[in-house]
SEMI-569994 format. One record per atom (N, C-alpha, C): residue number from 1; chain; residue in one letter; z, x, y. Coordinates in nm, 3 decimals, always signed. Layout:
BEGIN
<atom NUM, A, a, <Z, X, Y>>
...
***
This chain:
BEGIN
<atom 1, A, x, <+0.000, +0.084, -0.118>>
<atom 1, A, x, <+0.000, +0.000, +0.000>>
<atom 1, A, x, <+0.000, +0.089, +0.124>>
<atom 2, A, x, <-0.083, +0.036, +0.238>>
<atom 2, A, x, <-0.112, +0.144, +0.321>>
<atom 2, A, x, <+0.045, +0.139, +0.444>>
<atom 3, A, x, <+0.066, +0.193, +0.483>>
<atom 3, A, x, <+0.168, +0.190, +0.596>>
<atom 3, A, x, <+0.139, +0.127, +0.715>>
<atom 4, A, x, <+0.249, +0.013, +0.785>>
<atom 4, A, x, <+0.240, -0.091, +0.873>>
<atom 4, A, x, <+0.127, -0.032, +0.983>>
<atom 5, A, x, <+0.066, -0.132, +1.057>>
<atom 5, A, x, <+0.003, -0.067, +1.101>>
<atom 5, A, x, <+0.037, -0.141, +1.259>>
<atom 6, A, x, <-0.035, -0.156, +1.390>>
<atom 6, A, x, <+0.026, -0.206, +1.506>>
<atom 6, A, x, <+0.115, -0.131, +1.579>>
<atom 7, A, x, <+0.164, -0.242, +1.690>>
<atom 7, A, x, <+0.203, -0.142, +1.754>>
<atom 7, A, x, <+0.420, -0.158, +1.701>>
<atom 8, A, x, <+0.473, -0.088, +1.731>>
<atom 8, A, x, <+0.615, -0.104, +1.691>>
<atom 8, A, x, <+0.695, -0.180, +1.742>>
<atom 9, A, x, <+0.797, -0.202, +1.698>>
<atom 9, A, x, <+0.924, -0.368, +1.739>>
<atom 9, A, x, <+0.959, -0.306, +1.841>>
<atom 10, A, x, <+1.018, -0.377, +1.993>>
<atom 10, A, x, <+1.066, -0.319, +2.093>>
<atom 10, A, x, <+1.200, -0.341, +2.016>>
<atom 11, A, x, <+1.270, -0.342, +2.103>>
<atom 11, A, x, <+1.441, -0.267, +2.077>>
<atom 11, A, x, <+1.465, -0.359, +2.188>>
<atom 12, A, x, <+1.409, -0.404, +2.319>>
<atom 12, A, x, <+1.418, -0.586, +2.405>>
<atom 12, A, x, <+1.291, -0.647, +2.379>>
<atom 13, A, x, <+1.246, -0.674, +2.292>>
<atom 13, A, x, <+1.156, -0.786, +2.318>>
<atom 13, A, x, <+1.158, -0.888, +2.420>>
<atom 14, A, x, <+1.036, -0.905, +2.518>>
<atom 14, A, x, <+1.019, -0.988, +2.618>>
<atom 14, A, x, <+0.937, -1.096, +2.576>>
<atom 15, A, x, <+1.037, -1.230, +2.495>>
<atom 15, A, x, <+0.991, -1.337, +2.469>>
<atom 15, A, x, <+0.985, -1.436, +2.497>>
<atom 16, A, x, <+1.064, -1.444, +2.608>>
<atom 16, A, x, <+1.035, -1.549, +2.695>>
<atom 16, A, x, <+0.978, -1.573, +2.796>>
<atom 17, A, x, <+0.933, -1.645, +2.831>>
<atom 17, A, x, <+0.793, -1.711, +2.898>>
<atom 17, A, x, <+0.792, -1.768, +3.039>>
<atom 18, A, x, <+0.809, -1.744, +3.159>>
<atom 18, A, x, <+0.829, -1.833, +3.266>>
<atom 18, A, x, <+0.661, -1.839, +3.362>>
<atom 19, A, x, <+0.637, -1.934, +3.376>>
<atom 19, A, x, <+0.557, -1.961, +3.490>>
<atom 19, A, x, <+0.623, -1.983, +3.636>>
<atom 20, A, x, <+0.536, -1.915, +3.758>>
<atom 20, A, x, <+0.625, -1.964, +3.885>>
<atom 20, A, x, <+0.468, -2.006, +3.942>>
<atom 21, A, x, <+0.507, -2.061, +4.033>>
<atom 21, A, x, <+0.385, -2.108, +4.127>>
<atom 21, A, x, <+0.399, -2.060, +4.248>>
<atom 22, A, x, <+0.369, -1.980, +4.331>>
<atom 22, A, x, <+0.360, -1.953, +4.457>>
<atom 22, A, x, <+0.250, -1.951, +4.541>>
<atom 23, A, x, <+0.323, -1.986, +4.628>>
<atom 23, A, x, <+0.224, -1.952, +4.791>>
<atom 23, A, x, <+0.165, -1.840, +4.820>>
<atom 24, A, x, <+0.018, -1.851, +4.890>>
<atom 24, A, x, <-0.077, -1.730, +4.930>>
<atom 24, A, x, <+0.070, -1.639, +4.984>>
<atom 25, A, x, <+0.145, -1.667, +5.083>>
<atom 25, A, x, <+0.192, -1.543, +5.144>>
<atom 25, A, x, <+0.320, -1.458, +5.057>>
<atom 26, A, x, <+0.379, -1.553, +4.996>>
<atom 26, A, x, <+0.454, -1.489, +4.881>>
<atom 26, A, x, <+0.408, -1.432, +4.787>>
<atom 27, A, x, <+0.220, -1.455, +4.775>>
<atom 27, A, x, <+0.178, -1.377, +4.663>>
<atom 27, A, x, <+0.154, -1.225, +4.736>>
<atom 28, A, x, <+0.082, -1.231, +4.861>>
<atom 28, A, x, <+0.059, -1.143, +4.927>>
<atom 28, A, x, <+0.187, -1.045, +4.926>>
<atom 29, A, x, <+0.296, -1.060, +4.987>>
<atom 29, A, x, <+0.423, -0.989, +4.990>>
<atom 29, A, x, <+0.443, -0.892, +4.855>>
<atom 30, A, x, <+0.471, -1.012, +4.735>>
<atom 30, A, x, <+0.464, -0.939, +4.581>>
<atom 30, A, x, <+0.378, -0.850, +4.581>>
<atom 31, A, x, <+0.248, -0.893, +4.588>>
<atom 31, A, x, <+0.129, -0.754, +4.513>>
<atom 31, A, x, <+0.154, -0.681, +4.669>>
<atom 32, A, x, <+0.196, -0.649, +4.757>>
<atom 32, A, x, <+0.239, -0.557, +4.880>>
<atom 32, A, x, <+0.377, -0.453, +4.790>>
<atom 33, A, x, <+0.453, -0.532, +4.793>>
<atom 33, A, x, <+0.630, -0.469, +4.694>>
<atom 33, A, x, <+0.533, -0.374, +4.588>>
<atom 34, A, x, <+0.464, -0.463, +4.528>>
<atom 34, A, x, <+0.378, -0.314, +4.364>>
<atom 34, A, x, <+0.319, -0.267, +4.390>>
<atom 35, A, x, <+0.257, -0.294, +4.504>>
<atom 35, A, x, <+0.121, -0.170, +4.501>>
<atom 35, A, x, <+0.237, -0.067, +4.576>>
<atom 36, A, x, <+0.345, -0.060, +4.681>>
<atom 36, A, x, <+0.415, +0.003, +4.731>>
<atom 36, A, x, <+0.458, +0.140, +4.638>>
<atom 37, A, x, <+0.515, +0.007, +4.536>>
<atom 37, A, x, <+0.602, +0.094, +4.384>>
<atom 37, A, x, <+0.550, +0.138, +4.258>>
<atom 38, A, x, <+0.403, +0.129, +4.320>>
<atom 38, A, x, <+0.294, +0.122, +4.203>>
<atom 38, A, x, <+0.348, +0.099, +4.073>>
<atom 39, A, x, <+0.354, +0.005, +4.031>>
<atom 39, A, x, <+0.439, -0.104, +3.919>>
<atom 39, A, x, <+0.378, -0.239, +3.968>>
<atom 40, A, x, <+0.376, -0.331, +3.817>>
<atom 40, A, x, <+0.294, -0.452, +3.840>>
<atom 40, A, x, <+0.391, -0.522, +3.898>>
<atom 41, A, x, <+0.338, -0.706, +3.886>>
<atom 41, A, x, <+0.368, -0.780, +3.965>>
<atom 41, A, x, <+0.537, -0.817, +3.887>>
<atom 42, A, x, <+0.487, -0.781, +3.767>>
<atom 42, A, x, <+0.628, -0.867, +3.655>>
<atom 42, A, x, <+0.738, -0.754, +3.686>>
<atom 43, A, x, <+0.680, -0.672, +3.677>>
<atom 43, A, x, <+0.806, -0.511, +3.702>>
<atom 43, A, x, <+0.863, -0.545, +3.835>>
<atom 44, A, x, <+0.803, -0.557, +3.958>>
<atom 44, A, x, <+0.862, -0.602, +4.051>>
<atom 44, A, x, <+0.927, -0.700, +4.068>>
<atom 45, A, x, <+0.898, -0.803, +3.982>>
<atom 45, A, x, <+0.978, -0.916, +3.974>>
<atom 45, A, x, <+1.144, -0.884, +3.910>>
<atom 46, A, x, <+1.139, -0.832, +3.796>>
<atom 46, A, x, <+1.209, -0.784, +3.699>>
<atom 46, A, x, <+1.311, -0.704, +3.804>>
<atom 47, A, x, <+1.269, -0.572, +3.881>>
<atom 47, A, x, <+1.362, -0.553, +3.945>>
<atom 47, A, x, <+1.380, -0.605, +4.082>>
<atom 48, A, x, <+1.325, -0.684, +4.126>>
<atom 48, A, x, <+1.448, -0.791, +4.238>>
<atom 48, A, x, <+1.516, -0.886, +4.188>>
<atom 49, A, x, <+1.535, -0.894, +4.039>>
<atom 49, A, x, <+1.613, -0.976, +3.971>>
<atom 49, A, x, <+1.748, -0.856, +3.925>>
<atom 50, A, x, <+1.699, -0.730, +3.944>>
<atom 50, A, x, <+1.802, -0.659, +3.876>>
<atom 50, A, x, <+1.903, -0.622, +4.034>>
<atom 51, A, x, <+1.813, -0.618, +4.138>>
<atom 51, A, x, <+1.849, -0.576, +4.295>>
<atom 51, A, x, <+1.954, -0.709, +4.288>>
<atom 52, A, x, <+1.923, -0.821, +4.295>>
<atom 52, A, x, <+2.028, -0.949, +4.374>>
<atom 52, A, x, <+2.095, -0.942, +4.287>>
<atom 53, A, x, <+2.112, -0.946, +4.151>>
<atom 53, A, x, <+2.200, -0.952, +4.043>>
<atom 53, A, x, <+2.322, -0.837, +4.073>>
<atom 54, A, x, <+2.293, -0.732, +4.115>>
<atom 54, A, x, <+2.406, -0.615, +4.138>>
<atom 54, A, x, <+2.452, -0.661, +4.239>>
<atom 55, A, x, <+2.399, -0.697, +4.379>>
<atom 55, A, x, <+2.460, -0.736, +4.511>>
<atom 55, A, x, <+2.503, -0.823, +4.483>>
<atom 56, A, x, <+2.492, -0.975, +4.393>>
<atom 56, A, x, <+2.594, -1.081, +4.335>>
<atom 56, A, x, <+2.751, -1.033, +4.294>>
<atom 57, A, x, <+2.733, -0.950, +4.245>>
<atom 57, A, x, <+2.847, -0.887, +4.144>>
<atom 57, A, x, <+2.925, -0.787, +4.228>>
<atom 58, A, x, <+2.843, -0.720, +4.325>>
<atom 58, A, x, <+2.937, -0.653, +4.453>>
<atom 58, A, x, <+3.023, -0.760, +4.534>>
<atom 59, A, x, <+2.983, -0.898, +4.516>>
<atom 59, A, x, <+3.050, -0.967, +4.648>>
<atom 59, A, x, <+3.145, -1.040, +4.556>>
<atom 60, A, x, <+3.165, -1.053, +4.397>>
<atom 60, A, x, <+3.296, -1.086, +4.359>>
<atom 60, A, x, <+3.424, -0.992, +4.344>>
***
């Protein structure tokens, strides 16, 4: 039998799924933030979720 082939199990799998809908100028802003941090639109998303999440936790 030949050995697995593909690509390998993450260690976080990103399986969940969200759609957002936004506005021309909020889209504009986003792809402005990645092209900045050259990182896509989801990476940028990902970390201003990780940015407010720490400043949440500073103000308890």
């Amino acid at each position: 039998m030949s050995p697995r082939t593909g690509r390998p199990k993450s260690n976080n799998p990103k399986d969940t799924q969200l759609a957002v809908r936004l506005d021309d100028e909020t889209l504009k802003q986003l792809d402005a933030v990645a092209a900045a941090y050259s990182e896509t639109r989801v990476q940028t998303i990902r970390r201003g979720i990780k940015v407010l999440h720490s400043e949440m936790e500073k103000k308890k």
